[in-house]
C-alpha positions as CSV (number, residue, x, y, z in Angstrom):
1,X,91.5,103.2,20.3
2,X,93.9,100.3,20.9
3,X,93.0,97.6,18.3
4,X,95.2,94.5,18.2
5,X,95.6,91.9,14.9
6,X,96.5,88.6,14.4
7,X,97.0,86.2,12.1
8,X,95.3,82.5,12.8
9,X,97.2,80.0,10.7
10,X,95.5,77.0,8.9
11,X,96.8,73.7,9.7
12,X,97.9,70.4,7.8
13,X,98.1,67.2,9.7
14,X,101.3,65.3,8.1
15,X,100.4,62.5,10.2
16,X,96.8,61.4,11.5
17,X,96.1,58.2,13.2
18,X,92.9,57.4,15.5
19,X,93.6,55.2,18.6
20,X,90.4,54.6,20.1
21,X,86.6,56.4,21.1
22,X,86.0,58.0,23.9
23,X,83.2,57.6,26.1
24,X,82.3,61.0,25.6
25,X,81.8,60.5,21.8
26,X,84.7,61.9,20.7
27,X,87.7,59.8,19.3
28,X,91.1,59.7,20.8
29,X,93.9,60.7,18.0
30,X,97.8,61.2,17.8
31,X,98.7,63.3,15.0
32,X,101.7,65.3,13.9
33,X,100.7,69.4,12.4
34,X,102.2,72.1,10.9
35,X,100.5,75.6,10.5
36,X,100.9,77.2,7.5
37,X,100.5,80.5,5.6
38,X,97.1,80.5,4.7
39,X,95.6,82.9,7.7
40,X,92.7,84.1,8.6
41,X,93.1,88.1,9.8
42,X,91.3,89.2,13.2
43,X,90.9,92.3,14.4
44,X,89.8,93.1,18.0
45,X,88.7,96.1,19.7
46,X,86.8,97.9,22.5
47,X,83.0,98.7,21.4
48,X,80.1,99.8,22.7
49,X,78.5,96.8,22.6
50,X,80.1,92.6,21.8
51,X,80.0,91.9,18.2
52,X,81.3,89.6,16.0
53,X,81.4,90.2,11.9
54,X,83.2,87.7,9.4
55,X,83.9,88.7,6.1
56,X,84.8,86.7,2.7
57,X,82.7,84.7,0.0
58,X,81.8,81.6,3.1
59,X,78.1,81.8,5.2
60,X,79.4,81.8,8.9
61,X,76.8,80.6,11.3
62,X,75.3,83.1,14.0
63,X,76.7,81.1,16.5
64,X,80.0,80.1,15.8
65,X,83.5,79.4,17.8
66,X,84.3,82.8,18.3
67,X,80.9,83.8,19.8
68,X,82.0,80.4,22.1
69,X,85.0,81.9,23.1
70,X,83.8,85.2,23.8
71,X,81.1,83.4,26.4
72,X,83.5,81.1,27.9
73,X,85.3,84.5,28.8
74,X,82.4,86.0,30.3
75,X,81.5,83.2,31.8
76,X,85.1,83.7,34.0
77,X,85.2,87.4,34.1
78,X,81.9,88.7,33.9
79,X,82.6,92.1,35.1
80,X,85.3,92.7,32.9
81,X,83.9,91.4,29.9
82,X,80.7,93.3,30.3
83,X,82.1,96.6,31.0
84,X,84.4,95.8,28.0
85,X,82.4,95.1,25.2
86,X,84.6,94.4,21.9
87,X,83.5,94.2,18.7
88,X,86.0,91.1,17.0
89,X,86.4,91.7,12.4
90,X,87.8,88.1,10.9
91,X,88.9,88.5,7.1
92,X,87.8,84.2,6.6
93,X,90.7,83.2,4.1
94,X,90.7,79.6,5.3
95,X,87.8,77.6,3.5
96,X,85.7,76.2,6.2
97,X,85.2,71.8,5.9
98,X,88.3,71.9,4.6
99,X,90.5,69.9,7.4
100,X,92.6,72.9,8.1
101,X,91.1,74.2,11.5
102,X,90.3,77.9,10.6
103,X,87.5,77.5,13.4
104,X,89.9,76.5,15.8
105,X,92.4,78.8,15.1
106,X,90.0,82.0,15.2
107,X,89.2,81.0,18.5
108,X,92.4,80.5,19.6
109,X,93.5,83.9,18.0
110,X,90.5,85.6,19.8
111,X,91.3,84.0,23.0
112,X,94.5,85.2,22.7
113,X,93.5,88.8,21.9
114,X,91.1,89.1,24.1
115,X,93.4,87.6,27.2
116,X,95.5,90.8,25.8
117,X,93.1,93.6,25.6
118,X,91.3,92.4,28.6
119,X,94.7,91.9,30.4
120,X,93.5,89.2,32.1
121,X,96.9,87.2,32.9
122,X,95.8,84.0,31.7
123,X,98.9,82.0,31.0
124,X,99.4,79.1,27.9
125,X,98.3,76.3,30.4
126,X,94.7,78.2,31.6
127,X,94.4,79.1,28.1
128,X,94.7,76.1,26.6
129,X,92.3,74.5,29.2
130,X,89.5,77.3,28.5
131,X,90.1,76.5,24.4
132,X,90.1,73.0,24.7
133,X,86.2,73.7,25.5
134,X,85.5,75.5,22.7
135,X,87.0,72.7,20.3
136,X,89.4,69.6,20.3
137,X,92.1,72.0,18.0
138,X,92.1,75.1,19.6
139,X,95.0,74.2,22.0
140,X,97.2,73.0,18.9
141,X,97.0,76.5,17.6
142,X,97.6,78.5,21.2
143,X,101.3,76.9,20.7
144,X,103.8,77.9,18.7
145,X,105.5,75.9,15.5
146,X,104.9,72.2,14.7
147,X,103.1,70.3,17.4
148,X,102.7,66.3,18.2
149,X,98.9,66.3,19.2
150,X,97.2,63.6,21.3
151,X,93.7,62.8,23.4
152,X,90.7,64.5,21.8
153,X,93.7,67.3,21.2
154,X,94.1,69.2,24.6
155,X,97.3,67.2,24.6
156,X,99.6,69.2,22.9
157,X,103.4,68.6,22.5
158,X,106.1,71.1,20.5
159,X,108.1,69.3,18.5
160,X,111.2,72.1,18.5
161,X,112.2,74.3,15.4
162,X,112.3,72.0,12.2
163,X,112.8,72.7,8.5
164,X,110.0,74.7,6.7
165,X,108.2,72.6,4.2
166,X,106.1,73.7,0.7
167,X,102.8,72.6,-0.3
168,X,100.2,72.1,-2.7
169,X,97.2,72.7,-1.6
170,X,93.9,71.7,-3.2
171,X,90.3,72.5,-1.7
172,X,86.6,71.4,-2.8
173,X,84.1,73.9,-3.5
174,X,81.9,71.5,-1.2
175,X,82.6,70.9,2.4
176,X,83.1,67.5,4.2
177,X,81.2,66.8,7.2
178,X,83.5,65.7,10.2
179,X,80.8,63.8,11.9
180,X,80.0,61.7,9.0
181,X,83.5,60.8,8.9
182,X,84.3,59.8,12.2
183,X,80.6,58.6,12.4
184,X,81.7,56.1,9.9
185,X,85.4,55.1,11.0
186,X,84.8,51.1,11.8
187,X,86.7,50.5,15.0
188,X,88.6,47.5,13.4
189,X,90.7,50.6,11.6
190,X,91.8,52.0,15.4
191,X,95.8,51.9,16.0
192,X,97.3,52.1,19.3
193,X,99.1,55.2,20.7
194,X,102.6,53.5,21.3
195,X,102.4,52.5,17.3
196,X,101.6,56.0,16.4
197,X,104.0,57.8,18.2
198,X,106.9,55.6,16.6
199,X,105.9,56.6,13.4
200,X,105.5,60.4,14.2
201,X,109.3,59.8,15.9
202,X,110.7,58.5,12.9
203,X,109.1,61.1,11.1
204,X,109.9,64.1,12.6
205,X,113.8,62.7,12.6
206,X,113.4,62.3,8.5
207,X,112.0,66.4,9.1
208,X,114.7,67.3,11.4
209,X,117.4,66.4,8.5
210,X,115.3,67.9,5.7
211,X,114.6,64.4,4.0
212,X,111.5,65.2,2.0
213,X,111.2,62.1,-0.1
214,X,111.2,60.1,3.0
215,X,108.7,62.1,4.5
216,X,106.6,61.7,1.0
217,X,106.3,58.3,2.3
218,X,105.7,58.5,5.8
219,X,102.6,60.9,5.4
220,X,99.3,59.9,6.9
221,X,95.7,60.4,7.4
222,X,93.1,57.6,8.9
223,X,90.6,59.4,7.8
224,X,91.3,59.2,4.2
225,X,90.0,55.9,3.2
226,X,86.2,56.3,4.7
227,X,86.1,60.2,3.7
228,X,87.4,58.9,-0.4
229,X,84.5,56.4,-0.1
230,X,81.7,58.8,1.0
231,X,83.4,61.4,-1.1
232,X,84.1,59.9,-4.7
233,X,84.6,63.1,-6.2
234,X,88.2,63.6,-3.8
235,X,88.8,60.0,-4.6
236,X,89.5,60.6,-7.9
237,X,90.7,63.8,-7.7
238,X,94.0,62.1,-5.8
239,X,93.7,59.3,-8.2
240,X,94.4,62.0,-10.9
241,X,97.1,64.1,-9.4
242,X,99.4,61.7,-8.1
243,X,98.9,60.0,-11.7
244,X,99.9,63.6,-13.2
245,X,102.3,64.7,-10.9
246,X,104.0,61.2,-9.7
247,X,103.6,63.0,-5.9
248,X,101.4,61.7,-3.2
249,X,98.6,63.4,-1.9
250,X,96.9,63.6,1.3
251,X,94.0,64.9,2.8
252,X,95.5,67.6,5.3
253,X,92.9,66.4,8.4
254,X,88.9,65.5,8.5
255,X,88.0,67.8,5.7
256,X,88.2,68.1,1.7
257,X,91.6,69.4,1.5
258,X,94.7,67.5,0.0
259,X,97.9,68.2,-0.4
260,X,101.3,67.4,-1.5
261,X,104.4,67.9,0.3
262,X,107.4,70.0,-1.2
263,X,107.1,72.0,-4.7
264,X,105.7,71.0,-8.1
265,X,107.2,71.8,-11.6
266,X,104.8,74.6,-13.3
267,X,104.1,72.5,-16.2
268,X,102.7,70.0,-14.6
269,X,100.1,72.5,-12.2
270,X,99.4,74.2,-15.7
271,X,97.7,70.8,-16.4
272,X,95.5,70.6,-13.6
273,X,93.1,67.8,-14.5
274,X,89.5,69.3,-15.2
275,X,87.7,67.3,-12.3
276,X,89.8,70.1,-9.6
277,X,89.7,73.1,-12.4
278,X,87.1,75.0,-10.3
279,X,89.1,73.7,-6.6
280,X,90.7,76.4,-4.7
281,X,94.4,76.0,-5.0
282,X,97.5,77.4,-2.9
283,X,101.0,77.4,-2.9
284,X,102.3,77.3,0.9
285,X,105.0,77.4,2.9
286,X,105.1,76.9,6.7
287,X,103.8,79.7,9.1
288,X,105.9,82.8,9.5
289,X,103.9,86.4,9.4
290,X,103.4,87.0,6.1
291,X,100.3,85.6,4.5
292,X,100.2,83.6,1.2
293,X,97.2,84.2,-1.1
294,X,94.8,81.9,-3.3
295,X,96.5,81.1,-6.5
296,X,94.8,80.9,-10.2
297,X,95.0,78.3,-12.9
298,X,93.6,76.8,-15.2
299,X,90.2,77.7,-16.2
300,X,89.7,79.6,-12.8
């Protein structure tokens, strides 16, 4: 039975800026991304009947946006989808409210699959249009390497090959709720597009010559200064690791996760301040097709 696997990458926005709501609810951003090597696995295969399992330690609602994806499908090829049934396995590595799009990039792995096994033809463009139903980040993750994104984030750009970066990845055992966030980004914060994309430019120059401590500098989130005030607990776990470390961190999108860019001497990490003992932390690189692994510390 032909059974095909794929990795789906999490995601850290080096850059984030909002430039305006939508009238459909939904705000308008230009950011810059990278996909890294903490994946979630899928497996997808013909069954007797559509199923969908998740496994790991995280509760993944009945309804979900692979079960989305899966409808949008049938909702284009309902013969061949319900001749075909699969049955779609997804080993959850990527904390979910965590700002590193494993939702996204599950659908976008199963669309993928799917478009495979079901050899339906769709090229990038129709399956980029069909994701960017399911969620604003599924078309970032249906291209390949780092990606400028813009509009709700059906607008997705390729920035070229660039210089793998290392992070230092720290994730809450709680998860932040997107729509509180954005719910509670005041419109006098909202940047224009032009302004945005000069900074991503200059940025992704600093990127293309490998200059990480001007990239330090240039890093970004909007989000970060409503989602530290709602969530005191990340405030002051930055507050503590860029006064341990003398790095600064980021949150890596609309979720719990921060990061640092580039590596970290050992001593330092082996003093992990106790308000993030109990975090989930990980040492990543950019994506390639090997998958990096949760690391321990502390009193983990």
């Amino acid at each position: 039975m032909e059974k095909i696997r794929i990795l789906a990458p999490a995601k850290i926005n080096l850059f984030l800026e909002v430039t305006g709501k939508r009238t459909d609810g939904y705000h308008n951003i230009c950011s810059l991304v990278e996909k890294v090597n903490l994946a979630d696995e899928v497996e997808i295969c013909l069954d007797e009947k559509h199923r969908v399992e998740f496994s790991g330690i995280w509760q993944i609602p009945k309804e979900n946006t692979v079960t989305k994806t899966v409808h949008e499908l049938s909702m284009l090829f309902p013969d061949i989808v319900k001749k075909n049934p699969v049955k779609i396995v997804i080993k959850k590595n990527i904390p979910p409210g965590s700002g590193l799009g494993g939702a996204s990039s599950d659908a976008a792995a199963v669309l993928k699959g799917c478009n495979e096994l079901w050899k339906l033809g769709l090229d990038q463009d129709k399956l980029i249009k069909i994701g960017s139903k399911i969620g604003s980040d599924v078309p970032l993750f249906l291209k390949e390497g780092p990606c400028i994104i813009e509009g709700r984030g059906e607008i997705v750009h390729t920035t070229g090959m660039l210089p793998s970066l290392f992070f230092h990845l720290f994730v809450p055992e709680f998860q932040v709720s997107t729509k509180l966030i954005y719910d509670n980004l005041s419109s006098d914060l909202l940047t224009d597009l032009t302004s945005a994309l000069s900074r991503i430019k200059i940025f992704v120059s600093l990127w293309k010559e490998n200059n990480k401590k001007q990239m330090e500098k240039f890093l970004f989130n909007k989000l970060e200064e409503v989602t530290r005030r709602i969530y005191p607990e990340i405030d002051r776990a930055i507050r503590r690791l860029e006064a341990l470390s003398g790095k600064r961190f980021v949150l890596t999108g609309s979720g719990g996760g921060i990061y640092a860019l580039g590596k970290m001497d050992q001593l330092l990490l082996d003093r992990i301040p106790e308000i993030i003992r109990h975090w989930r932390y990980y040492k990543l690189e950019s994506f390639c097709t090997c998958l990096q692994k949760e690391e321990q510390h502390g009193n983990y």
